[in-house]
N, C-alpha and C positions, 0 to 999 in steps of 0.2 A: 578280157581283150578279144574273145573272141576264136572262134576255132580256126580262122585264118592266117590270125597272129602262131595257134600254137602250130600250124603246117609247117610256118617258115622257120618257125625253133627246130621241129625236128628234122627238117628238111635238112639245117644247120649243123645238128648235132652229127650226121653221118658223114664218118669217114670218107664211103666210096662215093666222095663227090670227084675226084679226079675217073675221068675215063680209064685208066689204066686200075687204077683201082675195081671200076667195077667190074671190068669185064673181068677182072681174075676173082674176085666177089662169087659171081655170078658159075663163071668157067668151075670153081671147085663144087658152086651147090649142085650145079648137073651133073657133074661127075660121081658125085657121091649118091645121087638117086639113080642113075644110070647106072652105078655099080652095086646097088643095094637091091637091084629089082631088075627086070626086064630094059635092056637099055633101047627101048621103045616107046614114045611119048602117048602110042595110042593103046598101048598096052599096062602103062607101068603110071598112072595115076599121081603119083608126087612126081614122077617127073616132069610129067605135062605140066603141073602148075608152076615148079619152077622155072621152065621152061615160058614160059606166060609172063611170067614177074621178068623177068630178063629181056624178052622182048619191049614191054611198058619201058624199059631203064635203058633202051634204046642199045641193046647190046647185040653185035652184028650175028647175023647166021653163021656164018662162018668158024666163031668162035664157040658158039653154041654145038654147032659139027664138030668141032676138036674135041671137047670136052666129053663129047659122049661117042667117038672115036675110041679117046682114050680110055674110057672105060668096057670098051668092045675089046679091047688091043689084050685087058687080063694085065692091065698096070696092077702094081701091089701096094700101092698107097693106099692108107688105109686111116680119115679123117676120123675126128672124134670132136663134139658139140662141146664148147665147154663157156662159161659165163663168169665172170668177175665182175666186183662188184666194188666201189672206193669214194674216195671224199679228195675235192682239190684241197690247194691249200687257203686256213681259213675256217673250213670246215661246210659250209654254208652250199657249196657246190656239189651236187652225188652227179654219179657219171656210173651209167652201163656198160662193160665192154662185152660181145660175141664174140666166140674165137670157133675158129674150125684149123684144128691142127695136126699133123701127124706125128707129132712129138712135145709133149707135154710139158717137160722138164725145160724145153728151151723156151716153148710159150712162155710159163710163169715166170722164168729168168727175162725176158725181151719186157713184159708188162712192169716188173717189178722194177726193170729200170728205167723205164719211164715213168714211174710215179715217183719214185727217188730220185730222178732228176729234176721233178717237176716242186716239190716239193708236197707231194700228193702223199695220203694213205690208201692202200689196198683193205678194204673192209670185208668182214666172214656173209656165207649166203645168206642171202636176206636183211641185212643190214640196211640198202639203198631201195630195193627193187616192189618193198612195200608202198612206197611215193610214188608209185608207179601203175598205171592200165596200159593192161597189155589189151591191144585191140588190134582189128585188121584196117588198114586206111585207104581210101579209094580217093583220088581227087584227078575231077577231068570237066570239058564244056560242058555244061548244059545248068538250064537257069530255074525251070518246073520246078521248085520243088514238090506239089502239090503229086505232080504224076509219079516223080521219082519215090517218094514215099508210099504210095499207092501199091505200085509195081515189087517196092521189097516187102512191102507187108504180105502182099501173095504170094511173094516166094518164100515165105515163112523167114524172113532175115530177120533177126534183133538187132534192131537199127538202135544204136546210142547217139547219136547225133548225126544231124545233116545242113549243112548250112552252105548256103550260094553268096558269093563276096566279089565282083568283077567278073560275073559270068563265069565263075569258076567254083564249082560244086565239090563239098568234102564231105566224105559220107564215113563217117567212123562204124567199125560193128565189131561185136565178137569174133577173134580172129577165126575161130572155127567156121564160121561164115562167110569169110574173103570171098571165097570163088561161089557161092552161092548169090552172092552180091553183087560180082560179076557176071555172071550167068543172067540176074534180071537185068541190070543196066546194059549188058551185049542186046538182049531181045529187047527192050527198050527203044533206045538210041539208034541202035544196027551198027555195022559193019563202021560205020566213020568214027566209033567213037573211038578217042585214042587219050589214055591214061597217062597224068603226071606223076603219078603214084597209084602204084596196086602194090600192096606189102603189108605184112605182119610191122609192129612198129611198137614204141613203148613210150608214151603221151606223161609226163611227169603233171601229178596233181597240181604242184607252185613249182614258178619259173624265181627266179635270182639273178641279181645283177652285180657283174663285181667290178671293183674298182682297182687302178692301181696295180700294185704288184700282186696282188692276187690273181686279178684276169690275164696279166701277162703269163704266170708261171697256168693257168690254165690255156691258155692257147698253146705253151711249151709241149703241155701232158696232149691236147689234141692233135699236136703235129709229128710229135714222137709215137703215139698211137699209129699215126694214120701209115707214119714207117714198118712197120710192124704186119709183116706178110701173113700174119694167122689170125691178123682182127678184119673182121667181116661186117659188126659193125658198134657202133659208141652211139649212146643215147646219154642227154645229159640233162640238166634244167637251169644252165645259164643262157640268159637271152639277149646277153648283148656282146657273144661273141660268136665267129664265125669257124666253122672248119677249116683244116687245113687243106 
């Protein structure tokens, strides 16, 4: 179907589609490289790029300045990465979640009952996440691809695909590469180019379509997720449902 079909699946699959969503998405990952490191964007290297990604996702300065305020202020919150991994109901459906949480016990208690009310199972690491390419994804104007490929290839990027669909360019790569991919498309393009997506992301091998009380009790599990202040963010491979 094409790599433009699977942009809008995963585009689909994320929670932080509500603006309030992202910007507290976003607001915790500054926070936590601001407090992990120099809380200086010209200084402090993950921060700048999350910093970067936040911007592309259209999330205001402002909130950007809070977030790494508060990790100048000596707040004692103190986030920790963690990944679950499950089946809707049916079985046929896998679903990614990312958490960033400061208390762990209430995370997997918040997840647990939202798959239990979904009628979902919770499956052990690596169970779902092998159906899965983890890659960095770029999508913004521009139509070349002849030049666009040209340009990542001398910037030494491993480029896994790249494909232009309505004048709209999606350039997948090894996420180790994201901002090296940016860096040739910024000198590229220049200064106007502005991104629908810069992010690390996780592209499901096969997509599924469910029917029935199945995709309804999976839109349940997507919407009770997206409640869920420690999920950051939900990757799935159903393609005929939407986020909440």
């Amino acid at each position: 179907m094409g790599r433009h079909f699977e942009v809008r699946a995963a585009a689909m699959a994320k929670t932080a589609a509500a603006k309030a969503k992202v910007y507290s998405r976003y607001g915790k990952e500054i926070y936590v490289a601001a407090k992990n490191g120099v809380p200086d964007p010209d200084m402090n290297a993950v921060l700048k790029k999350t910093i970067e990604r936040a911007k592309a996702n259209q999330v205001p300065a402002d909130v950007i300045k809070r977030a790494i305020e508060k990790a100048k202020g000596g707040s004692n919150e103190n986030y920790t990465s963690m990944t679950y991994e499950g089946f809707g109901a049916g079985g046929s459906a896998t679903i990614i979640v990312e958490c960033l949480s400061d208390n762990s016990n209430r995370t997997i208690a918040d997840l647990r009952g939202a798959f239990n009310k979904s009628h979902a199972k919770m499956g052990v690491a690596g169970s779902v996440s092998f159906n899965y390419d983890h890659v960095g994804m770029l999508v913004f104007d521009f139509a070349d691809e002849e030049a666009m490929l040209d340009a990542l290839i001398m910037a030494d990027v491993d480029v896994k695909e790249l494909e232009v669909e309505d004048g709209k360019m999606t350039v997948t790569v090894e996420p180790t590469d994201l901002y090296k991919a940016k860096d040739a498309i910024d000198e590229l393009i220049g200064d106007e180019v502005k991104y629908d997506v810069l992010e690390p992301t996780m592209l499901p091998h096969e997509y599924v379509e469910l029917e029935g009380e199945d995709k309804e009790l999976f839109e349940r599990l997507l919407r009770l997720l997206d409640d869920v202040d420690d999920v950051q963010n939900v990757y799935h491979n159903v393609s005929n449902v939407s986020a909440a």
